[in-house]
N, C-alpha and C positions, 0 to 999 in steps of 0.2 A: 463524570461522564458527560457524554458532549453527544448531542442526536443533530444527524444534520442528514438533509435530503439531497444527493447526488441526483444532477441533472447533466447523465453523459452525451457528448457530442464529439464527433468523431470526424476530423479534417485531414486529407492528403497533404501531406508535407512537402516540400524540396530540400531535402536536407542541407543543398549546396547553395541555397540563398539564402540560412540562417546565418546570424552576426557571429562573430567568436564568443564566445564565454567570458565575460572578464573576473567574474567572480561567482563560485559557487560554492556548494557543500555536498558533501559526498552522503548519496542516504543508500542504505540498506535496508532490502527488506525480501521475504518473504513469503509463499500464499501456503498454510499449513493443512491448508484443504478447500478444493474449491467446489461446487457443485453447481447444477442448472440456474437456482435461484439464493445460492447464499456461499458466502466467503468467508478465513478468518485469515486475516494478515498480521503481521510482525514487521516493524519499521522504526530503526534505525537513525535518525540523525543526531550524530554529534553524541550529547551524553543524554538523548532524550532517546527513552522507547516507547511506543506506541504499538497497542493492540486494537486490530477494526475487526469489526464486525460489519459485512455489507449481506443485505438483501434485497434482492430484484424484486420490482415492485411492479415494471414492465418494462417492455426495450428499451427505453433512456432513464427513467426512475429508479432511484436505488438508495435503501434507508441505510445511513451508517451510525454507527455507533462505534465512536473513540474511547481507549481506557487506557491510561498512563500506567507504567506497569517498571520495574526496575529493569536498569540495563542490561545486568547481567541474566536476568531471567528471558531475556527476550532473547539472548543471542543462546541459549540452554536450548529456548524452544525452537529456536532456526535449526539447531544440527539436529536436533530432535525429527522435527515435522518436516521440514522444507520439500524433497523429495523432490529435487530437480526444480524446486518454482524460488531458486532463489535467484534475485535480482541485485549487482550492486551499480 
C-alpha cells in the first residue's frame, strides 16, 4: 500500500497547441463511486491493476491510498460498479 497526498491543480488547455503523442499506453479505468469527499477508482494499465482510494482533504488536497490488486478482478469490478464513469 502506497499513501500519497494529491495536490490538484487545474489549467485551461489548447488542445490544438499540444505536440503529437509519439508514444503512449492506453489505461483504463473507472470511478465505482464517487461522493463529495471520497472516491474508489479502478485503473488499468497494461497487465497492472490498481485500486485508489481518494479523500478530499480540501479544495486542492486529497489523501490517496493505492492497492495492487489482480487484473482480472479489476476489470470484474469495472462491469460491476462503473455505472457510466468508465474512462478509456
Amino acid at each position: 500500500m502506497a499513501s500519497n497526498v494529491e495536490i490538484e491543480k487545474k489549467f485551461l488547455v489548447r488542445h490544438d497547441k499540444l505536440p503529437t503523442l509519439q508514444h503512449g499506453q492506453t489505461i483504463k479505468q473507472a470511478y465505482l463511486f464517487t461522493e463529495d469527499t471520497k472516491s474508489l477508482r479502478v485503473r488499468i494499465k497494461g497487465d497492472t491493476c490498481v485500486m485508489t482510494i481518494k479523500i478530499k482533504r480540501s479544495e486542492e488536497v486529497r489523501e490517496e491510498y493505492n492497492y495492487p490488486i489482480p487484473k482480472r478482478e479489476g476489470e470484474r469490478l469495472m462491469k460491476l460498479g462503473a455505472r457510466g464513469y468508465l474512462i478509456e
